[in-house]
C-alpha positions in Angstrom: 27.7 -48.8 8.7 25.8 -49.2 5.2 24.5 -52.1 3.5 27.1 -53.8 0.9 25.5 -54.1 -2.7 26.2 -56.9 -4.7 26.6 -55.8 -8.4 28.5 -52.2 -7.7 31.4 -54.1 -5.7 31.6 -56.8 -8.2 31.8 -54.4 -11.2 33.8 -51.8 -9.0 36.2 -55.0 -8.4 36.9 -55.9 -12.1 36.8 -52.0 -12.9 40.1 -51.6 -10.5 41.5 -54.4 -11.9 41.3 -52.8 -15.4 42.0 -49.3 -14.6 44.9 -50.2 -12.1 46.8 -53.0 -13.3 49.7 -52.4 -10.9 46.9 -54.1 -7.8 47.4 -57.4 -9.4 51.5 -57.2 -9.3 51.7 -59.0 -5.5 49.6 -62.0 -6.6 51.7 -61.6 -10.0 55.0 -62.1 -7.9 53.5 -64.9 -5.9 52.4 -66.8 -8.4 56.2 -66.7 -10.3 57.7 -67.8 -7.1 55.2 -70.5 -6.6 55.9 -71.9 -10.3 59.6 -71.4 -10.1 59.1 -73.6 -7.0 57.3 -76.3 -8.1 59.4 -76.4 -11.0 62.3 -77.0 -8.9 60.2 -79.7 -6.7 59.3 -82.1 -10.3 63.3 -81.6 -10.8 64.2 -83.2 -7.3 61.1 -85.8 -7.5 62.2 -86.8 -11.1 66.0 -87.2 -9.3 64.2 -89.2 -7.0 62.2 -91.5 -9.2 65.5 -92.0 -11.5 67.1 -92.9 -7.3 64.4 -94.9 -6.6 64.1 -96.8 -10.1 68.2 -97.2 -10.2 69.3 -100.4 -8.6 72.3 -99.2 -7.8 71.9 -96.7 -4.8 72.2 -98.1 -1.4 68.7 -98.2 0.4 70.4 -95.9 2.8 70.8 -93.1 0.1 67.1 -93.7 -1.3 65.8 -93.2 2.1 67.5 -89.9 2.9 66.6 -89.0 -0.6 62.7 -89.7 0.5 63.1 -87.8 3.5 64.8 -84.8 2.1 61.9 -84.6 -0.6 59.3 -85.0 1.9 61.1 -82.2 4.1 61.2 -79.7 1.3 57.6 -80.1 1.0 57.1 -79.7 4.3 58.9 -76.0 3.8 56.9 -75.2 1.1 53.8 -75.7 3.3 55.9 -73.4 5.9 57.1 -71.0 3.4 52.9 -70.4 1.7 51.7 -70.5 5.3 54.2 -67.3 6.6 54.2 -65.8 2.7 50.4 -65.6 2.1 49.5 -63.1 4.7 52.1 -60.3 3.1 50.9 -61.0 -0.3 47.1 -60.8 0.8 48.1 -57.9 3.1 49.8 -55.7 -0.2 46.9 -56.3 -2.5 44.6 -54.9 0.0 46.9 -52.1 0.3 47.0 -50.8 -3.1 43.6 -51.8 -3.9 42.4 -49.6 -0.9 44.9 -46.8 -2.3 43.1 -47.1 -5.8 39.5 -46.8 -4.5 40.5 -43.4 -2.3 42.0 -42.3 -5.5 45.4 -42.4 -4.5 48.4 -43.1 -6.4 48.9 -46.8 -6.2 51.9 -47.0 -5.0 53.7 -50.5 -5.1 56.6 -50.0 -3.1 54.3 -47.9 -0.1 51.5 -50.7 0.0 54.4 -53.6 0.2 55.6 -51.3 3.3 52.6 -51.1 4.7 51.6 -54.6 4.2 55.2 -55.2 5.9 54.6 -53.1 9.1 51.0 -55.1 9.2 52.4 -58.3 8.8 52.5 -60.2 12.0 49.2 -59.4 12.8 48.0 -60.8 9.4 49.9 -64.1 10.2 47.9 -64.2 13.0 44.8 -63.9 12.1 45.7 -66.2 9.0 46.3 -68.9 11.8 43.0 -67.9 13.6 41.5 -68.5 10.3 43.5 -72.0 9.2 42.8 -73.2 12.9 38.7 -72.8 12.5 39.3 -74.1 9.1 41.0 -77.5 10.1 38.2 -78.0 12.9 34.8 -77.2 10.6 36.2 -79.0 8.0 37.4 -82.0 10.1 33.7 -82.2 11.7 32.1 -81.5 8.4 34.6 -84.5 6.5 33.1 -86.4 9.3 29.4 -86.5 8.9 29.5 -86.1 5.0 31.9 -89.4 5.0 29.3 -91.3 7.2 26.4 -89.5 4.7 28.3 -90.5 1.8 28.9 -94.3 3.2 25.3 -94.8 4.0 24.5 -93.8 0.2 26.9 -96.3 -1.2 26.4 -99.0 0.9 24.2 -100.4 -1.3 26.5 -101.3 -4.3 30.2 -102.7 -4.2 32.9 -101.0 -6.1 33.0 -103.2 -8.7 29.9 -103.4 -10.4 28.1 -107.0 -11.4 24.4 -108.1 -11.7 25.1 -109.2 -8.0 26.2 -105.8 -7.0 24.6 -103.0 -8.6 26.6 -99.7 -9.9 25.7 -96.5 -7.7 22.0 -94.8 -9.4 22.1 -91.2 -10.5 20.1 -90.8 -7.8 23.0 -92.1 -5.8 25.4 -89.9 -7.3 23.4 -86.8 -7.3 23.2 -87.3 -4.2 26.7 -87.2 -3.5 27.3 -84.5 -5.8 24.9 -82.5 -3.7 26.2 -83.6 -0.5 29.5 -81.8 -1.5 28.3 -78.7 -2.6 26.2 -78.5 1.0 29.9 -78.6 2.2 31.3 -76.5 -0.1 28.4 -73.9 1.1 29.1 -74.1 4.6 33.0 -73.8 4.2 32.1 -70.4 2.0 29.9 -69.7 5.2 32.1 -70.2 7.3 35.0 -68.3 5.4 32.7 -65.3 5.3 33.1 -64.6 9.0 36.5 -63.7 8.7 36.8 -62.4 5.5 36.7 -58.4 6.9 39.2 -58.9 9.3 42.4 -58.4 6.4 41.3 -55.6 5.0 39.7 -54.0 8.5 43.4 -54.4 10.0 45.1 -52.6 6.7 42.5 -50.2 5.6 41.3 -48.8 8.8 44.1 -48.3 11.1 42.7 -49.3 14.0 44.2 -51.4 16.2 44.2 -55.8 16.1 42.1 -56.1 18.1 39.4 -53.5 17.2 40.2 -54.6 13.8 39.1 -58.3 14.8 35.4 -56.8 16.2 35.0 -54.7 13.2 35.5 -57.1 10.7 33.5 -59.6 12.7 30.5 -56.5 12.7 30.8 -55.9 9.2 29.9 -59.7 8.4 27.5 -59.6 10.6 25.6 -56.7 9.5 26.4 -57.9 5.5 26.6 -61.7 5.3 24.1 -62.4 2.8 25.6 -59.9 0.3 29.2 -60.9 1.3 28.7 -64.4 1.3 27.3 -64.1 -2.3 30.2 -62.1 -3.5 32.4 -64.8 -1.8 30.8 -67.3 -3.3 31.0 -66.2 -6.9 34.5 -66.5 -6.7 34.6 -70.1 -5.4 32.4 -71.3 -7.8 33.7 -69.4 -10.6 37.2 -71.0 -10.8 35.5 -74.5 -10.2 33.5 -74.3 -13.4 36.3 -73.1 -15.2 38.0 -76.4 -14.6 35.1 -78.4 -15.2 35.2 -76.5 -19.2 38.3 -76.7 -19.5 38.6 -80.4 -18.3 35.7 -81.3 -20.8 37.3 -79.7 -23.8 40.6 -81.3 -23.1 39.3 -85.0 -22.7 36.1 -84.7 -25.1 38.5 -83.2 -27.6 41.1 -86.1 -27.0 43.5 -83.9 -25.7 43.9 -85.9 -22.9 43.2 -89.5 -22.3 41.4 -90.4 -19.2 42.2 -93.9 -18.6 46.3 -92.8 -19.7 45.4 -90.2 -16.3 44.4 -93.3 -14.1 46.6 -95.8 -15.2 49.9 -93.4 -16.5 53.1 -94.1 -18.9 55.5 -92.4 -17.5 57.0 -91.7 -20.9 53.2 -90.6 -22.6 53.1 -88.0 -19.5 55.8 -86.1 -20.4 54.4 -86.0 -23.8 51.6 -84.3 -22.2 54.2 -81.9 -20.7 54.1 -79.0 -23.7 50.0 -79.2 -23.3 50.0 -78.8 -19.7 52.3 -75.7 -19.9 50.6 -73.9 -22.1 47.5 -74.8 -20.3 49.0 -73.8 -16.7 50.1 -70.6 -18.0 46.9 -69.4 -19.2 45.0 -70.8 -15.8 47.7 -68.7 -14.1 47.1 -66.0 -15.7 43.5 -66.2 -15.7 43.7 -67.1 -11.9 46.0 -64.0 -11.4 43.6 -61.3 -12.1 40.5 -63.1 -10.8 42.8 -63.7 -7.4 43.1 -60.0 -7.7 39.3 -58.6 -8.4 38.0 -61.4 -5.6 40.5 -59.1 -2.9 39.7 -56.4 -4.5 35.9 -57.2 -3.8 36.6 -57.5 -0.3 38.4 -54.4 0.0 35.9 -52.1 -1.9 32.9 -54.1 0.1 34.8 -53.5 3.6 35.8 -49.9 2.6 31.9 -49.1 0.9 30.1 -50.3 4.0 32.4 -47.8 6.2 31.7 -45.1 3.5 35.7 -44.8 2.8 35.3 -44.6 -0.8 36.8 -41.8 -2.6 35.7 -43.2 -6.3 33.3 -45.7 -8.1 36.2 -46.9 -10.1 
């Protein structure tokens, strides 16, 4: 097994991205059904505010109407939860086909992705399970951190009780990106294991101790990979936040304390807004799996073309 190299998978990512278009169809489709989805979710909560505002529906009615709401959210989770893996599974497919220079083939990477798919389920529960008990421990001691650093001023500031320093909120700021790190860290251990089950053919379980190996033998270079795209999106919102509210685009204070009617104003904004992000967020969804794939597939010298 070979080292991974920074800069040739990143530019071999973007390149297969570019030169094979068809790899970022499965996030493509995703992304649709998610929007067509939450579309449909702001239609049955803005039926439920007009229930919940009207004083004319029985109590009984508004209830079931909170429930219901709350229960098709609760499929949603279900429904991203089960739907991921396949999606994850078919990029990883037809990027793998595009670095052996194959024909990328849609409709054979779906298949394959498909025949792959409860294994991928699993190991995305392996994977949300670890999540849910670094995170929890992690939430834990940065919230007691974080406490300690604010105990020093109240939340509403006075000459009696002072506002939080930018030492104070540096501090936090920093405290944050630590556990932002060590998520990344910790994500890094299992990011082989996807494309080691679809690209390799081995079984799940030697797929499991080769994408375990390959971390462990590249971490550095694959947790800086990893990283980039983390990071990346993050500042993207940050410039795109600070255009929108410097150049009065958006109101802050309107955000914190909102009119219901000077939010759907904002609607026409935040579409054209959302549709770029998604688009944007589409590709780079796209090179970030198709990073992992070429990094996995270069460190096992499976790499039929420097795309």
């Amino acid at each position: 097994m070979r080292k991974i190299t920074i800069i040739p998978t990143m530019k071999s990512a973007f390149s297969c991205v570019i030169h094979h278009p068809t790899v970022v169809i499965p996030f493509t489709v995703f992304f649709l059904v998610i929007g067509l989805i939450i579309v449909y979710t702001f239609s049955r909560f803005f039926e439920l505010f007009d229930m919940v505002a009207s004083a004319e529906e029985a109590p009984f009615a508004v209830m079931g109407g909170i429930f219901g709401f709350f229960a098709f959210i609760f499929l949603i989770i279900l429904f991203v939860f089960f739907a991921f893996p396949f999606f994850e599974g078919w990029t990883f497919a037809a990027a793998a086909a595009a670095f052996k220079n194959e024909s990328v083939s849609i409709v054979d990477a779906a298949k394959k992705a498909l025949s792959k798919y409860i294994g991928l389920v699993v190991i995305t529960f392996i994977m949300v399970l670890a999540w849910l008990v670094v995170g929890s421990l992690l939430s834990i001691i940065i919230s007691v951190v974080i406490f300690a650093m604010v105990a020093s001023f109240a939340p509403v500031p006075s000459e009696y009780s002072p506002a939080p320093s930018i030492t104070q909120v540096y501090g936090i700021a920093v405290m944050y990106g630590i556990m932002i790190v060590i998520m990344v860290a910790f994500m890094v251990i299992f990011i082989y294991m996807k494309p080691a089950y679809i690209v390799s053919g081995k079984r799940f379980s030697e797929s499991l101790g080769d994408g375990f190996d390959t971390t462990k033998k590249n971490f550095l270079p694959s947790f800086l990979i990893v990283l980039f795209f983390v990071l990346v999106p993050f500042l993207v919102n940050g410039v795109l936040w600070a255009v929108l509210t410097v150049g009065g685009v958006l109101d802050f204070e309107e955000l914190l304390y909102p009119d219901f009617a000077e939010v759907t104003s904002l609607f026409p904004v935040l579409i054209v807004v959302g549709a770029v992000l998604v688009i944007v967020y589409v590709v780079f969804y796209a090179a970030f799996y198709a990073a992992v794939t070429y990094a996995y597939m270069d460190s096992h010298e499976m790499i039929s073309v420097h795309t």
